[in-house]
N, C-alpha and C positions, 0 to 999 in steps of 0.2 A: 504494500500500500504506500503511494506514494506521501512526503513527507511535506502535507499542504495545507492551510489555512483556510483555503478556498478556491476557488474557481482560478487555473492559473497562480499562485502565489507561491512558491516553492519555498521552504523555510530556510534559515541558514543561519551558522550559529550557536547561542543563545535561545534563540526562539526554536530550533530544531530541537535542543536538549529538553525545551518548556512543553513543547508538543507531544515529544514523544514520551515522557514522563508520565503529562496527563494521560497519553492515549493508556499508554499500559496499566495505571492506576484505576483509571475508568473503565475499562476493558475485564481487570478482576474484578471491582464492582458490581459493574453494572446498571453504577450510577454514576451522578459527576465525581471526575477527580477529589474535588474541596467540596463540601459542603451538602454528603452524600443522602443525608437523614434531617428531613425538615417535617413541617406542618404549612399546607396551605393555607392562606387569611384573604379576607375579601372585605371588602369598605369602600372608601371614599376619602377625597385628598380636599379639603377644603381652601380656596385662593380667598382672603378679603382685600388684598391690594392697598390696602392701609397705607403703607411702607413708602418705603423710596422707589421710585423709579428703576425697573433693571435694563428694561431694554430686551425683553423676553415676554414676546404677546402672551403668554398663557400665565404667567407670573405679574404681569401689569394689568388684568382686569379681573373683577369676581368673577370666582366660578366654581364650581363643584362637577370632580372628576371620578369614575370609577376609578378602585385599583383593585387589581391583584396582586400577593403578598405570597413570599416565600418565606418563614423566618427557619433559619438552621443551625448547626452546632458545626463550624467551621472543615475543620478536621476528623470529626467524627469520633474523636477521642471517647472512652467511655465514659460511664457516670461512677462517682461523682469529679471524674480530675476536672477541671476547667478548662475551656477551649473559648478559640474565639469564636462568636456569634455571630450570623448574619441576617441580613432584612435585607432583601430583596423587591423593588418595586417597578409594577408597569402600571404605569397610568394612564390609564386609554384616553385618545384621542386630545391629549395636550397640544397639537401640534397643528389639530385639524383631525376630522375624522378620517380614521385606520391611522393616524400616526400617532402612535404611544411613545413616551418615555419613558425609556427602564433605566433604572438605579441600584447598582450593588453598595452594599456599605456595610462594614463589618463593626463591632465590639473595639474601643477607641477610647481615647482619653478626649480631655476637653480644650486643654494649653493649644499654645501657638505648633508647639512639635509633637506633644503626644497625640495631637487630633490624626496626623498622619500615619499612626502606629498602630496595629493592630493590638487591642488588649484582652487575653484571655478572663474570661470570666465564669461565675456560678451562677448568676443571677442573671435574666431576663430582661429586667427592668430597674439595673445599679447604674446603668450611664449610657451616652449617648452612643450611635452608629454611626459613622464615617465613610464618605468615599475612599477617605484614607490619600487618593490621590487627589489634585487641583481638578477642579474644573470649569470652563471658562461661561460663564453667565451674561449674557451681552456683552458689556466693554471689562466685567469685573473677573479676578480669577481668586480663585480661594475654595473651600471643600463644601460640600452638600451632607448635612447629618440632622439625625432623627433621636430627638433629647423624648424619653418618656417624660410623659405630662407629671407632674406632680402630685403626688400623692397614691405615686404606680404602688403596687401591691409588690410586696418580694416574693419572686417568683423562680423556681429552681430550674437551668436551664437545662429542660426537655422538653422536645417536641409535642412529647403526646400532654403532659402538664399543661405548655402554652396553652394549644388546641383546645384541650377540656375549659382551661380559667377562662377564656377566651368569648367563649362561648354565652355565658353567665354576663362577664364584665369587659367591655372592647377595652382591648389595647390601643390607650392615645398616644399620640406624640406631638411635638411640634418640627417642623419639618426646617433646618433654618441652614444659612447661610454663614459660612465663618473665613473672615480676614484677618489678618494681624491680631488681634488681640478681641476681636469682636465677633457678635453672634446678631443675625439681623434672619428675624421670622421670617418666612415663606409663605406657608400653610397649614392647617392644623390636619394630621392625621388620623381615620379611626379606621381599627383592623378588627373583624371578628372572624373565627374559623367557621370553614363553610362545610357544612354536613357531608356526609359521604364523599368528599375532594380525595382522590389518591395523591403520595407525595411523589409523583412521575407528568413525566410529559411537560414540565414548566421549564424552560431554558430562559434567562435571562441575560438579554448580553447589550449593557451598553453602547458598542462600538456597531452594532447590527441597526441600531433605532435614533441615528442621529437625528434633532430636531434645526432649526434654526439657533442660530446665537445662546444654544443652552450644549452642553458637552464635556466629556471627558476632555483632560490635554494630551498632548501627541506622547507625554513622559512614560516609558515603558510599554506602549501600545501595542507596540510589533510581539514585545513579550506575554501581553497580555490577550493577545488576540492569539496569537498561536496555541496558548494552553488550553481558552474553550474550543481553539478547533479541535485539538486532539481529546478533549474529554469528550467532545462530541461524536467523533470517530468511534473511539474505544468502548461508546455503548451501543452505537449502531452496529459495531461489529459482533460483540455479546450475541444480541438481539439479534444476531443475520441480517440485518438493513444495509 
């Protein structure tokens, strides 16, 4: 199987080793490389556009978005060691309809540097989610994260847990924007799990669902696009696809 990203892209490198890593990781799986064992959520993203100006039509007017929601245990590590967490999100039709925006963002500190660091955790709902990487917001660049609202419940980070408390009491967040030293609100988030959802079939990939003036940056791209291709690969191979 040739060692490819996509249509034509041949890998090279770095991103050959990132490929072919996922692919074989994913391939014993049977699920993604990272982040193998989640709970699907389904909600809504709310815009009040209160704020400052971005320069991002779907972030500059009210509005109320569906989304669907992956949250997972990063590395799959068992229970109870700590792992990094993730929150996965597509927001349909931000862009215009059939154009969604999808958002990975893992378990994160809140600082100017730990915001880009992944931080393992036990808790669900002990701190904010991270793109971890920049991303460029109209004219602005800085990370996209998902702070639980205040007064979140401590919550043990498992899937089937999320799912169950979930259900009962939505998982808030607020959806915010972080520069230099600053946190500037976005949207307010709400996630409940959705009945009978299996945790398959959902791929989320940034780089697949680029919108206008809203976007990951080009830093680590090529490496980062290479590994969903091969996690991608190595389940379709599993599965004979």
């Amino acid at each position: 199987m040739p060692d490819s990203p996509g249509p034509g892209g041949v890998v090279r490198g770095p991103e050959r080793l990132a490929f072919r890593a996922a692919r074989a990781v994913s391939r014993v799986r049977g699920r993604p490389a990272l982040h193998p064992h989640g709970v699907v959520l389904t909600g809504h993203l709310v815009v009040a556009a209160t704020g400052p100006r971005w320069g991002v039509a779907w972030l500059d007017r009210p509005g109320t978005y569906a989304v669907t929601a992956r949250w997972s245990r990063a590395a799959g590590l068992p229970q109870p060691l700590p792992d990094g967490l993730g929150l996965a999100l597509r927001i349909e039709d931000a862009d215009g309809a059939g154009r969604p925006v999808d958002l990975l963002m893992t378990s994160s500190g809140r600082g100017r540097l730990a915001r880009h660091l992944p931080l393992p955790r036990r808790s669900a709902g002990a701190g904010p989610y991270s793109t971890l990487l920049n991303y460029t917001v109209g004219r602005r660049r800085g990370v996209i994260a998902a702070f639980p609202a205040p007064g979140a419940a401590a919550l043990r980070a498992d899937p089937v847990l999320v799912g169950r408390a979930s259900r009962t009491r939505p998982l808030e967040f607020e959806l915010c924007f972080g520069a230099e030293e600053h946190w500037h609100p976005l949207a307010r988030l709400t996630l409940r799990h959705r009945p009978g959802s299996a945790d398959s079939g959902y791929a989320f990939d940034p780089y697949l669902t680029p919108v206008r003036d809203f976007g990951p940056g080009r830093r680590l791209r090529a490496l980062r696009t290479a590994a969903y291709a091969g996690s991608r690969t190595g389940r379709h191979a599993r599965h004979g696809r």
